[in-house]
One Martini backbone bead per residue (centre of mass of N, CA, C, O) as a GRO file, in nm:
protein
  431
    1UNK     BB    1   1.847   8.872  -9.557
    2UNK     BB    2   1.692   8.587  -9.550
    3UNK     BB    3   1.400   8.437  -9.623
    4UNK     BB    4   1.138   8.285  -9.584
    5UNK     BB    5   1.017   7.993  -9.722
    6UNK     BB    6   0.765   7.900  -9.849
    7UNK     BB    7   0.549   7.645  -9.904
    8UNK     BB    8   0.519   7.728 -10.214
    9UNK     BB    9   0.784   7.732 -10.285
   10UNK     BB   10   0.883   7.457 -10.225
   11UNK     BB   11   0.700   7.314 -10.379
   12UNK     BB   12   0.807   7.449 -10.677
   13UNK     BB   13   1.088   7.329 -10.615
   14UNK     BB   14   1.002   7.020 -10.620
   15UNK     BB   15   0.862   7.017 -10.876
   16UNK     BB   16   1.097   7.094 -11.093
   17UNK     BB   17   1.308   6.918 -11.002
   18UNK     BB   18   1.155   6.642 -11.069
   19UNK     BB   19   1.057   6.702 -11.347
   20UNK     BB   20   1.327   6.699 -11.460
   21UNK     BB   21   1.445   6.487 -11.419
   22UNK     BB   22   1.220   6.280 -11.567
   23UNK     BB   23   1.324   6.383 -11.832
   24UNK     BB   24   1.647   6.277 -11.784
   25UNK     BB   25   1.665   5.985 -11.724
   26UNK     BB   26   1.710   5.889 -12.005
   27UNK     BB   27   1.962   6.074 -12.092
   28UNK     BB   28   2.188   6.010 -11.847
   29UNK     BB   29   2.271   5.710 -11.992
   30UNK     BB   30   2.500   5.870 -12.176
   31UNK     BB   31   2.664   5.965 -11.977
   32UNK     BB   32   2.911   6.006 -11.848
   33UNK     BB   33   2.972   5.991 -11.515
   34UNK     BB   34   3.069   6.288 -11.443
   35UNK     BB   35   2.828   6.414 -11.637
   36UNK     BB   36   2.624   6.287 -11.425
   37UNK     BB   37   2.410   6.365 -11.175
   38UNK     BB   38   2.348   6.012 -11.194
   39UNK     BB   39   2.602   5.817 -10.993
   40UNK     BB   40   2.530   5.573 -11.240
   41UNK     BB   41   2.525   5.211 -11.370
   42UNK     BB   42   2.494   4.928 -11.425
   43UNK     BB   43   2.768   4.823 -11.369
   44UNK     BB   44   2.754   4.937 -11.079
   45UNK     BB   45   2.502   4.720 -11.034
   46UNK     BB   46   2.678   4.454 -11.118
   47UNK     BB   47   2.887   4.470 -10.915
   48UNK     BB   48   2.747   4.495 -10.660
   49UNK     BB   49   2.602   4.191 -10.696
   50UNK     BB   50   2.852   4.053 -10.688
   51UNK     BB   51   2.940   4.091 -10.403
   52UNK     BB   52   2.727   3.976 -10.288
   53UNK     BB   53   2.708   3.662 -10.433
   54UNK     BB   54   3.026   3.630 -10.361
   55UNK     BB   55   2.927   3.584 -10.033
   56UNK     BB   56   2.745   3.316 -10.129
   57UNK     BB   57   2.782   2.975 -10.126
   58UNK     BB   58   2.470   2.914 -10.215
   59UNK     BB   59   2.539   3.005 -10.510
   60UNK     BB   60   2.502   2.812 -10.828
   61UNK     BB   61   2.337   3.030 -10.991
   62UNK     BB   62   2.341   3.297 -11.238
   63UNK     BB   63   2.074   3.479 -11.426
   64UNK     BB   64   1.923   3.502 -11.716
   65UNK     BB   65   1.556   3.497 -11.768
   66UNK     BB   66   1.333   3.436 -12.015
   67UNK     BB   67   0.972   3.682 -12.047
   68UNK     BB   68   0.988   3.691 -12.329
   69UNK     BB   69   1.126   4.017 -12.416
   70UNK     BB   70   1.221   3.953 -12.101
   71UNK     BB   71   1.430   3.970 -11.805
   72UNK     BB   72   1.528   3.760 -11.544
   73UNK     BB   73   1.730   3.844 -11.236
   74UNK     BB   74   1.914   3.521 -11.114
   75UNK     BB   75   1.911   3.252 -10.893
   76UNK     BB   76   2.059   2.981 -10.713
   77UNK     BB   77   2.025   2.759 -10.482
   78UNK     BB   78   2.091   2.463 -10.404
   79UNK     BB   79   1.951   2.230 -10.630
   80UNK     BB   80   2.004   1.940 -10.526
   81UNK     BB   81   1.814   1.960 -10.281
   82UNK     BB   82   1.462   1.801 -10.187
   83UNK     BB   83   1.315   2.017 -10.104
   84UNK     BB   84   1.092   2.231 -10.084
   85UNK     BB   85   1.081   2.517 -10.305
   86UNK     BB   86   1.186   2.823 -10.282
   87UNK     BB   87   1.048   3.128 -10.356
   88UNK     BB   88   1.087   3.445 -10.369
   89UNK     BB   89   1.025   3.785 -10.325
   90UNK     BB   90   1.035   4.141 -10.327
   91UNK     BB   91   1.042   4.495 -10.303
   92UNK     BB   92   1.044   4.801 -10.312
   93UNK     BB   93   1.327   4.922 -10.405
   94UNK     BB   94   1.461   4.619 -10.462
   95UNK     BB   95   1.632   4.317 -10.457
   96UNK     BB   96   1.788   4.007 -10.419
   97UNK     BB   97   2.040   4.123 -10.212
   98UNK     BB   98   1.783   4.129  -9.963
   99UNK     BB   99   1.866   3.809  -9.895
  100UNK     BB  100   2.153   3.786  -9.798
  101UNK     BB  101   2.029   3.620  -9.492
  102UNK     BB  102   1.869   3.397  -9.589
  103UNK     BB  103   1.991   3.176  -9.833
  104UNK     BB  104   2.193   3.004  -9.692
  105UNK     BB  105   1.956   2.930  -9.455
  106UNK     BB  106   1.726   2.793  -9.641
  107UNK     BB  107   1.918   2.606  -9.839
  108UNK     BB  108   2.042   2.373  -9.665
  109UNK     BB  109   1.759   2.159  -9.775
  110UNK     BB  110   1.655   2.350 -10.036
  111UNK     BB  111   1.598   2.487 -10.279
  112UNK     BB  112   1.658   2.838 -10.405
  113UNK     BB  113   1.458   3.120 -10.540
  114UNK     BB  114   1.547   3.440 -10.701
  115UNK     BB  115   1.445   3.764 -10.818
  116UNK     BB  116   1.409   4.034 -11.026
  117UNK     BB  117   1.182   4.229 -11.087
  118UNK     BB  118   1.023   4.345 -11.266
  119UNK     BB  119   1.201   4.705 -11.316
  120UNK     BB  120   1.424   4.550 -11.106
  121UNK     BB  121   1.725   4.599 -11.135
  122UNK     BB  122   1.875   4.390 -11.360
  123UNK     BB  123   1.579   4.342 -11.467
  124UNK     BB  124   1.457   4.500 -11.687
  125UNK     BB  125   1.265   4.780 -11.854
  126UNK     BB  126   0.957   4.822 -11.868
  127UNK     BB  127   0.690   4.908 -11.941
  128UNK     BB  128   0.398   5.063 -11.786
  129UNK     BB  129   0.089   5.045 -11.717
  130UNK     BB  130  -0.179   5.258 -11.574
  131UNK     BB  131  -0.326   4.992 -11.524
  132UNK     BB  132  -0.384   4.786 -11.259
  133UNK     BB  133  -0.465   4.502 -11.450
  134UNK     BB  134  -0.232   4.540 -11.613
  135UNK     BB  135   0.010   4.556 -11.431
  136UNK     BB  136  -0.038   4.303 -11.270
  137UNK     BB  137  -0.018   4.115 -11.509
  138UNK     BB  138   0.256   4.159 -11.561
  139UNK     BB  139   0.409   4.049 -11.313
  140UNK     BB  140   0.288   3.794 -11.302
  141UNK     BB  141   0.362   3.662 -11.566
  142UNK     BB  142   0.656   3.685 -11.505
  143UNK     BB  143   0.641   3.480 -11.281
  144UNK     BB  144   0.498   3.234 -11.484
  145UNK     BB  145   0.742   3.207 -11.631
  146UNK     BB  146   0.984   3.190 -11.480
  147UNK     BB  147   0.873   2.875 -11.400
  148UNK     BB  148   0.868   2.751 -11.648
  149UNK     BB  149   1.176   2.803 -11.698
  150UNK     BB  150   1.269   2.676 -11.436
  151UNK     BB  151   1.115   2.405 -11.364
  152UNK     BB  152   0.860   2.461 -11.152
  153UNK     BB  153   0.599   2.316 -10.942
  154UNK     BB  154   0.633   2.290 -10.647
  155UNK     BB  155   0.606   2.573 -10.406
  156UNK     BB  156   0.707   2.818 -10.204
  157UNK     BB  157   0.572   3.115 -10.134
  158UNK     BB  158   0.767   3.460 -10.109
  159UNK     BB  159   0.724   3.754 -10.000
  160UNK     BB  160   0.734   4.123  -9.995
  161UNK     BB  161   0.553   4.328  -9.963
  162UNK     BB  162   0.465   4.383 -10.270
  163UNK     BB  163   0.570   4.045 -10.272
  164UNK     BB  164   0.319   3.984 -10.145
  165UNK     BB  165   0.104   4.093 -10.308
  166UNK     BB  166   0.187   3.893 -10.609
  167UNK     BB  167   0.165   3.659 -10.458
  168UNK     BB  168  -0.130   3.638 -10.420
  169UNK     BB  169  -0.175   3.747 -10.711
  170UNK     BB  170  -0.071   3.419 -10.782
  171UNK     BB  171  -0.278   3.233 -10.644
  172UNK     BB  172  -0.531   3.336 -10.833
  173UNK     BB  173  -0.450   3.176 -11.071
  174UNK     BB  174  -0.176   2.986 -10.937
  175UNK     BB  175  -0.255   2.728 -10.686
  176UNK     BB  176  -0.124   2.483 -10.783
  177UNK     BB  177   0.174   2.569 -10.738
  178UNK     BB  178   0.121   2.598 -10.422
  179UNK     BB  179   0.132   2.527 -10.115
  180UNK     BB  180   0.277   2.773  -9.968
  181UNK     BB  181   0.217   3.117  -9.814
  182UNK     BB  182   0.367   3.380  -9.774
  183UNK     BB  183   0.365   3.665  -9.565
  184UNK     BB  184   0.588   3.995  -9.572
  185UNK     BB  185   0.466   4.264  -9.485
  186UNK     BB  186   0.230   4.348  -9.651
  187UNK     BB  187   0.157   4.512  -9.903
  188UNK     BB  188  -0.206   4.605  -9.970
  189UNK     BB  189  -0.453   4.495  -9.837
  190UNK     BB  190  -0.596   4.793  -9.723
  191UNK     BB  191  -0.797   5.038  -9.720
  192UNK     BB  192  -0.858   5.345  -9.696
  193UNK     BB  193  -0.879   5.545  -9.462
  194UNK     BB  194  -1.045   5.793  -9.346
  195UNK     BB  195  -1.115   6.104  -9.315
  196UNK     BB  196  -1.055   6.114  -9.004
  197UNK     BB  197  -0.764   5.954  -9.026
  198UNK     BB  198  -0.611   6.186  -9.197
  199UNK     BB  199  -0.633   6.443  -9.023
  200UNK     BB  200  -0.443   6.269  -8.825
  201UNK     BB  201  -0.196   6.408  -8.963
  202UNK     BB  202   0.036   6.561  -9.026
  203UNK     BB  203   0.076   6.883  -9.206
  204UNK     BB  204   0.353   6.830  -9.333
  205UNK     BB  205   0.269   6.540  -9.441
  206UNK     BB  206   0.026   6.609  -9.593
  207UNK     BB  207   0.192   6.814  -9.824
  208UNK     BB  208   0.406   6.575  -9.946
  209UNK     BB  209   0.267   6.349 -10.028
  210UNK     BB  210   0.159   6.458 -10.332
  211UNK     BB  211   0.430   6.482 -10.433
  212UNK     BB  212   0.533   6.232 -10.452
  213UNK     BB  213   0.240   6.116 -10.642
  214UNK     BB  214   0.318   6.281 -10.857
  215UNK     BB  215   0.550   6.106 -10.877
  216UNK     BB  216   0.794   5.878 -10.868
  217UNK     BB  217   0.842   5.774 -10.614
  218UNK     BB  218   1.208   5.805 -10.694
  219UNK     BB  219   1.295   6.089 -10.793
  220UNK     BB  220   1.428   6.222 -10.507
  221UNK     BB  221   1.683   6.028 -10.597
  222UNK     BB  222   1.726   6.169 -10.866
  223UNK     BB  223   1.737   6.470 -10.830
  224UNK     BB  224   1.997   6.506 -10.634
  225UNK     BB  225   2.207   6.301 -10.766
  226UNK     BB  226   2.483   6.297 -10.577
  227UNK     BB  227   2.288   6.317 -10.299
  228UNK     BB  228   2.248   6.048 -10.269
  229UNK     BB  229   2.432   5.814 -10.119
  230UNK     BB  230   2.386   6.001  -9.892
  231UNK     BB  231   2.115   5.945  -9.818
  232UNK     BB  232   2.137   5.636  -9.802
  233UNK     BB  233   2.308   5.637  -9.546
  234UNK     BB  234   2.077   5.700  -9.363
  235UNK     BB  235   1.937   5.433  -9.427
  236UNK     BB  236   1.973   5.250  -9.238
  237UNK     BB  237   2.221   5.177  -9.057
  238UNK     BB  238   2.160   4.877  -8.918
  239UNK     BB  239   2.116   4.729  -9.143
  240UNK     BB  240   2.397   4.753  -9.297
  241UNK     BB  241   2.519   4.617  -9.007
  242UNK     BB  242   2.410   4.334  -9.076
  243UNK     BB  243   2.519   4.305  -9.381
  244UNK     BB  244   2.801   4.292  -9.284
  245UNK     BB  245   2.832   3.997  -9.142
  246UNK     BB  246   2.859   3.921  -9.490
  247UNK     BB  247   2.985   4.168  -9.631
  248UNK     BB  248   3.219   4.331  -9.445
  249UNK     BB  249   3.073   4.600  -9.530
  250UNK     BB  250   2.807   4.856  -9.541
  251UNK     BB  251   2.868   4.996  -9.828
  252UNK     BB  252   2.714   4.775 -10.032
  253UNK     BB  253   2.418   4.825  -9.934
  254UNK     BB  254   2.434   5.122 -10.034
  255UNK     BB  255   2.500   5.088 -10.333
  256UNK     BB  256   2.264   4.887 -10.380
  257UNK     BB  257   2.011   5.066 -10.304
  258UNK     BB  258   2.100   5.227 -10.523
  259UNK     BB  259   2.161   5.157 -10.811
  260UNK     BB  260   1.854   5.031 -10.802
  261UNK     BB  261   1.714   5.366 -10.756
  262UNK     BB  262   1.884   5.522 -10.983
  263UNK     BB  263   1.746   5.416 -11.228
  264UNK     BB  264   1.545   5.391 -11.442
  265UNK     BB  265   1.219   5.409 -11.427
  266UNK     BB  266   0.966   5.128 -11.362
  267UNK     BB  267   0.822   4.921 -11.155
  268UNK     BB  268   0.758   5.198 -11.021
  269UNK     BB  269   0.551   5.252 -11.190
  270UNK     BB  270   0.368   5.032 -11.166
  271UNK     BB  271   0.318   5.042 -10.869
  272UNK     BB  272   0.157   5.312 -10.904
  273UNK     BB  273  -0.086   5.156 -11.063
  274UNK     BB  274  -0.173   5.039 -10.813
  275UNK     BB  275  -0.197   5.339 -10.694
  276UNK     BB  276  -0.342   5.572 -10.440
  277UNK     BB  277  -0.364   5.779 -10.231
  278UNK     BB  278  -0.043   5.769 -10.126
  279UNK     BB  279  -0.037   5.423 -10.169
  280UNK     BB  280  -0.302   5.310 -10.202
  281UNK     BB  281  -0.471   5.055 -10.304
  282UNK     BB  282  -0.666   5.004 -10.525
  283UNK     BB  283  -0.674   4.659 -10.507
  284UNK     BB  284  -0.702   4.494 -10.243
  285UNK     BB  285  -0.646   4.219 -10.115
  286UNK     BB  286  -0.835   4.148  -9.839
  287UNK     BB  287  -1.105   4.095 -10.038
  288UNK     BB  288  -0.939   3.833 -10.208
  289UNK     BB  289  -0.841   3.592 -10.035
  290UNK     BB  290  -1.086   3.404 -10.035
  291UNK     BB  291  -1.053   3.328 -10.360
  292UNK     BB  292  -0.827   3.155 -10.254
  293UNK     BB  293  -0.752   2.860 -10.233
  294UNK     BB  294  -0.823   2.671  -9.939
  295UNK     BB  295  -0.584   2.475  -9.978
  296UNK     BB  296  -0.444   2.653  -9.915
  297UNK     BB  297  -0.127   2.795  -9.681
  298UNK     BB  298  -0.125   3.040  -9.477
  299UNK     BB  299   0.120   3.312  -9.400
  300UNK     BB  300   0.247   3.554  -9.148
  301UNK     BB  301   0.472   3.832  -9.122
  302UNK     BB  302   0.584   4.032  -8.903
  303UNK     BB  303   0.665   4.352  -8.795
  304UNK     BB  304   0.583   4.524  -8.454
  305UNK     BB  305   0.770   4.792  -8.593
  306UNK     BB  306   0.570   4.838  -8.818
  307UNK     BB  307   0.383   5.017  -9.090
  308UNK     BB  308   0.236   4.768  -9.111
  309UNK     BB  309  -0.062   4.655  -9.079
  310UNK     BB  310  -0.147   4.357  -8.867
  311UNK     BB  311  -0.467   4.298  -8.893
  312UNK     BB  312  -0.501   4.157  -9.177
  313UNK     BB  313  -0.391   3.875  -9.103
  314UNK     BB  314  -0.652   3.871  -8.934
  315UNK     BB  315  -0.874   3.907  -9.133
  316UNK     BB  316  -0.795   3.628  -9.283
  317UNK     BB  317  -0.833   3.431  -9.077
  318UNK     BB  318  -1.116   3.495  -9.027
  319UNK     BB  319  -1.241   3.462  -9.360
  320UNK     BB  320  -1.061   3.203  -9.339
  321UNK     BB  321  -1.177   2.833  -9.415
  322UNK     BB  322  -0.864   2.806  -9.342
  323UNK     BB  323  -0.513   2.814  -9.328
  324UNK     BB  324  -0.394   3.053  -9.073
  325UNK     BB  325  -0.106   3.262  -8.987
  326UNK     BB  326   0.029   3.459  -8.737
  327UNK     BB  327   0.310   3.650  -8.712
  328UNK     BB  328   0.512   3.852  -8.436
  329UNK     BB  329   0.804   4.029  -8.416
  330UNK     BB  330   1.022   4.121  -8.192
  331UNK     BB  331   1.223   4.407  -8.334
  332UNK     BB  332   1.110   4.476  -8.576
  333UNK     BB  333   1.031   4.561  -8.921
  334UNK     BB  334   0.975   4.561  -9.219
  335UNK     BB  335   1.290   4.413  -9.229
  336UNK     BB  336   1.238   4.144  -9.094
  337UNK     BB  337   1.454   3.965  -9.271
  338UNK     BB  338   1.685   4.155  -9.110
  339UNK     BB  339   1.619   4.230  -8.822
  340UNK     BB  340   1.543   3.904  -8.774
  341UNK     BB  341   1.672   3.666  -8.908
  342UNK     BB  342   1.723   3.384  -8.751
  343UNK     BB  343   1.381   3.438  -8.685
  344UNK     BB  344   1.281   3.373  -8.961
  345UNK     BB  345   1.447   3.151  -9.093
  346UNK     BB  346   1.288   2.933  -8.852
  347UNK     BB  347   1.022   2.966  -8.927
  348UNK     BB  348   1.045   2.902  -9.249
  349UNK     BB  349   1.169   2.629  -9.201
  350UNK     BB  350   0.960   2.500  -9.048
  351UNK     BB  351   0.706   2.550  -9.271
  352UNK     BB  352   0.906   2.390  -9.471
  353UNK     BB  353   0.884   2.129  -9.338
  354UNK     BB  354   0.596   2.053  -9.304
  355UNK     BB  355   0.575   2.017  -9.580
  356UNK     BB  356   0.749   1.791  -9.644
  357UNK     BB  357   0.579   1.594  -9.500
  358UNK     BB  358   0.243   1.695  -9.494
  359UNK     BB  359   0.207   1.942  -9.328
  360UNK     BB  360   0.068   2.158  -9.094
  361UNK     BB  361   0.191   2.350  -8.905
  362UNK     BB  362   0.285   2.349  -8.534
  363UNK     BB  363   0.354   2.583  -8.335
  364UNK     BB  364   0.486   2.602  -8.020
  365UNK     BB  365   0.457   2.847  -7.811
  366UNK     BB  366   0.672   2.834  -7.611
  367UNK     BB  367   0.922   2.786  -7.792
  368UNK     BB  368   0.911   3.016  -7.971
  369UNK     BB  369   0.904   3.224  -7.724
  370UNK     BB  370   1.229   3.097  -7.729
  371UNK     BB  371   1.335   3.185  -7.989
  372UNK     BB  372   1.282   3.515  -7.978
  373UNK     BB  373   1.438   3.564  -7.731
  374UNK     BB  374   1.666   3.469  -7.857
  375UNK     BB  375   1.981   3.534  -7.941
  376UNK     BB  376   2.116   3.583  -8.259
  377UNK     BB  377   2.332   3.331  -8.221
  378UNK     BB  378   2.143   3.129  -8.175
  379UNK     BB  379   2.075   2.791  -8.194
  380UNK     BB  380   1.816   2.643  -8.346
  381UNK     BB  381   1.818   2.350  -8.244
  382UNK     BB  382   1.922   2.379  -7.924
  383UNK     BB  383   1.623   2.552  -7.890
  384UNK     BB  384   1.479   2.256  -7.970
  385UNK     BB  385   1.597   2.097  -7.725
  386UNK     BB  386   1.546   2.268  -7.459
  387UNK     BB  387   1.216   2.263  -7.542
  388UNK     BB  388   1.079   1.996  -7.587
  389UNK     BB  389   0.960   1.937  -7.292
  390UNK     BB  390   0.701   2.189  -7.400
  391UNK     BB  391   0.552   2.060  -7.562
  392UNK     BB  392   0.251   2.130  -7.773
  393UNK     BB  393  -0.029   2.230  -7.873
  394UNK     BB  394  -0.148   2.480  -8.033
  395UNK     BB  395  -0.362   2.665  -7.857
  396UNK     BB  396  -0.233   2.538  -7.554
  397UNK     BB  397  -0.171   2.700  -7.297
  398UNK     BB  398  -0.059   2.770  -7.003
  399UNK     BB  399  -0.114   2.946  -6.732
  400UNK     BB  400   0.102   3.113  -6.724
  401UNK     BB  401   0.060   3.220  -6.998
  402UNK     BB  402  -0.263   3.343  -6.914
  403UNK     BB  403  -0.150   3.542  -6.756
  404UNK     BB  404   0.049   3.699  -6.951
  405UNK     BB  405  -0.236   3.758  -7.132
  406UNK     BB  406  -0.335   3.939  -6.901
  407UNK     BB  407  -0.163   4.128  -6.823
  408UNK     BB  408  -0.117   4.268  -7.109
  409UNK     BB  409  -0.388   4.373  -7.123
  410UNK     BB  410  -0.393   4.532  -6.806
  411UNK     BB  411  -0.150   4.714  -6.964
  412UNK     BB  412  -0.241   4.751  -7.258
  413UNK     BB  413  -0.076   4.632  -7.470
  414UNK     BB  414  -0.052   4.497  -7.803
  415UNK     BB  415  -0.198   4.774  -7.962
  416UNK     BB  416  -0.493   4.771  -7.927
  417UNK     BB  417  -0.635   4.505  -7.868
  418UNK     BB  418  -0.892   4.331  -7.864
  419UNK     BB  419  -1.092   4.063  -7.740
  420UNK     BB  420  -1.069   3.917  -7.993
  421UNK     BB  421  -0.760   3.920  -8.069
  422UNK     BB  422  -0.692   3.789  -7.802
  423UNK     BB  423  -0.844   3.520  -7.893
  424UNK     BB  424  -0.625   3.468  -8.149
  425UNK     BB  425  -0.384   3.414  -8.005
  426UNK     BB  426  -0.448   3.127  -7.892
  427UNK     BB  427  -0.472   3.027  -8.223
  428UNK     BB  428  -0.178   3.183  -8.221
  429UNK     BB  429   0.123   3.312  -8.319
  430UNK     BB  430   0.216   3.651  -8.110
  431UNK     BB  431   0.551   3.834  -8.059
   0.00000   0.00000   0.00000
């Protein structure tokens, strides 16, 4: 019979594991793909990109963009249409094919460009120091270098987690370049919890977590070698048929989120070098929002499932005496941008339509809350030509709509919000 594995046993073997991976890295990219642990290769990342790109009639340009040394893979959507410019930021783990439900529709009106960060999917893969105000700083020059090359002067900046974190992080350098910045459930924002709150993790999750920390981040999908592609059809199966309505396959997206973390870390080593204590930001983003221009106006975009605090966002618009707004999307989780794309979309056009005119956001709350109730083949025009005659100013809801949040509160709702940020509520959109 067979004894149980103790748990230092199994870390000694999750240990040695992961650490062969990672000395193998570098060398498995040499061997034949039947011969390789892990079955991957550019190649097999290029066709999948190609796959996904070539089902967006929207993308009229693809290349690589020279950034120094090294080069960012690029699209271009729609570059001839008027509108302000949306730049796009990808987050952990992703590529520029993770917004493939968004940029057909972002670029009906205005040119979009989105690329892989530096470190992921297509483009380089360089050292990063270890040192986190040098790493972000690689980062951000390679996003101010990429504007420059492709000759952008003011645009919407928007990113996604860690892609929030860089896009927040280049507005405090390069301010005078954007409009308007969104973050999309932002990584990186708040301090590491007490230790009163860690205290009351799972034990097997407390466990863990220094092991993954031990090495980068994706160490245990390039460890499992054949087991990955098994793996990755696991995560998120909802999302890959999401995306399915776009690439007609599921399996598409299954390949391109393997074949973008099965190659050899470098963005993901950059990111480890922001992080400390299992993940949290070593230098949190919202101490620094003050800093970032006022003239600048900030929106923040949650998904109401989403394991990112978006507490984060109430206190950016508290901290700061100029325009926040905080949308919180019901339905969503982390993957907002693909769990509700259409409500997604329509927010994000909305605020850049507001640019378009030299106007701030003002969307009247009744609206919203019925864009967002609508199913999600709804169309977007339609549902505001129905509430046209409701619309208000933002911020002044009628009885009914305070009742509504009345009755919220005394249900318990809301996530543990307190009467303060139910106060702030009041005067931003919540749904």
């Amino acid at each position: 019979m067979v004894g149980r594995v103790s748990p230092v046993s199994a870390a000694r073997e999750i240990l040695r594991v992961t650490s062969m991976s990672c000395r193998s890295e570098r060398r498995d990219n040499y061997f034949p793909r039947f011969l390789s642990w892990r079955r991957t290769s550019r190649q097999e990342l290029e066709d999948t990109d190609t796959k996904i790109l070539d089902a967006l009639p929207c993308v009229k340009e693809r290349k690589f963009v020279p950034v120094g040394e090294d080069r960012l893979w690029s699209v271009t959507c729609n570059p001839d249409n008027t509108g302000t410019p949306i730049l796009m930021v990808h987050g952990m783990g992703g590529g520029l094919g993770l917004w493939t439900m968004n940029l057909d529709a972002l670029s009906k009106n205005r040119p979009v460009y989105a690329f892989d960060l530096l470190g992921f999917g297509r483009s380089s893969h360089p050292s990063f120091s270890s040192d986190a105000d040098e790493a972000e700083a690689k980062f951000v020059d390679s996003i101010e270098t990429y504007r420059k090359e492709m000759n952008l002067d003011k645009f919407i900046l928007l990113g996604h987690s860690l892609g929030g974190f860089l896009c927040a992080s280049y507005c405090l350098r390069y301010p005078e370049h954007v409009k308007h910045l969104i973050m999309v459930d932002p990584w990186g924002m708040d301090t590491r919890p007490s230790e009163g709150t860690r205290r009351e993790l799972p034990l097997l999750f407390k466990f863990l977590l220094p092991l993954f920390y031990a090495f980068n981040p994706l160490s245990m999908l390039r460890a499992i070698g054949p087991l990955g592609p098994v793996i990755v059809k696991k995560f998120r199966p909802g999302l890959a048929e999401t995306f399915a309505e776009k690439l007609g396959d599921p399996s598409i997206f299954h390949e391109y989120i393997y074949h973008c973390n099965a190659q050899s870390p470098s963005g993901e080593i950059g990111f480890k070098s922001l992080t400390k204590h299992m993940g949290w930001a070593k230098q949190p983003m919202l101490e620094r929002m003050t800093a970032i221009d006022p003239d600048l106006p900030i929106s923040f975009i949650y998904g109401a499932q989403s394991w990112v605090d978006r507490n984060s966002g109430w206190k950016v618009k508290q901290a700061r005496q100029s325009y926040v707004d905080v949308q919180i999307l019901r339905g969503a989780g982390h993957h907002v941008y693909a769990d509700r794309y259409n409500v997604f979309n329509s927010l994000v056009e909305s605020i850049a339509s507001s640019v378009d005119m030299g106007e701030l956001p003002d969307l009247d709350r009744r609206l919203v809350k019925r864009i967002h109730a609508a199913p999600s083949t709804a169309n977007f025009n339609s549902v505001v030509s129905e509430e046209s005659d409701f619309q208000r100013p933002m911020g002044y809801p009628d009885e009914n709509e305070e009742s509504e949040m009345k009755a919220e509160s005394d249900s318990g709702e809301g996530d543990g919000e307190n009467l303060q940020e139910k106060e702030k509520r009041k005067s931003s959109v919540s749904l």
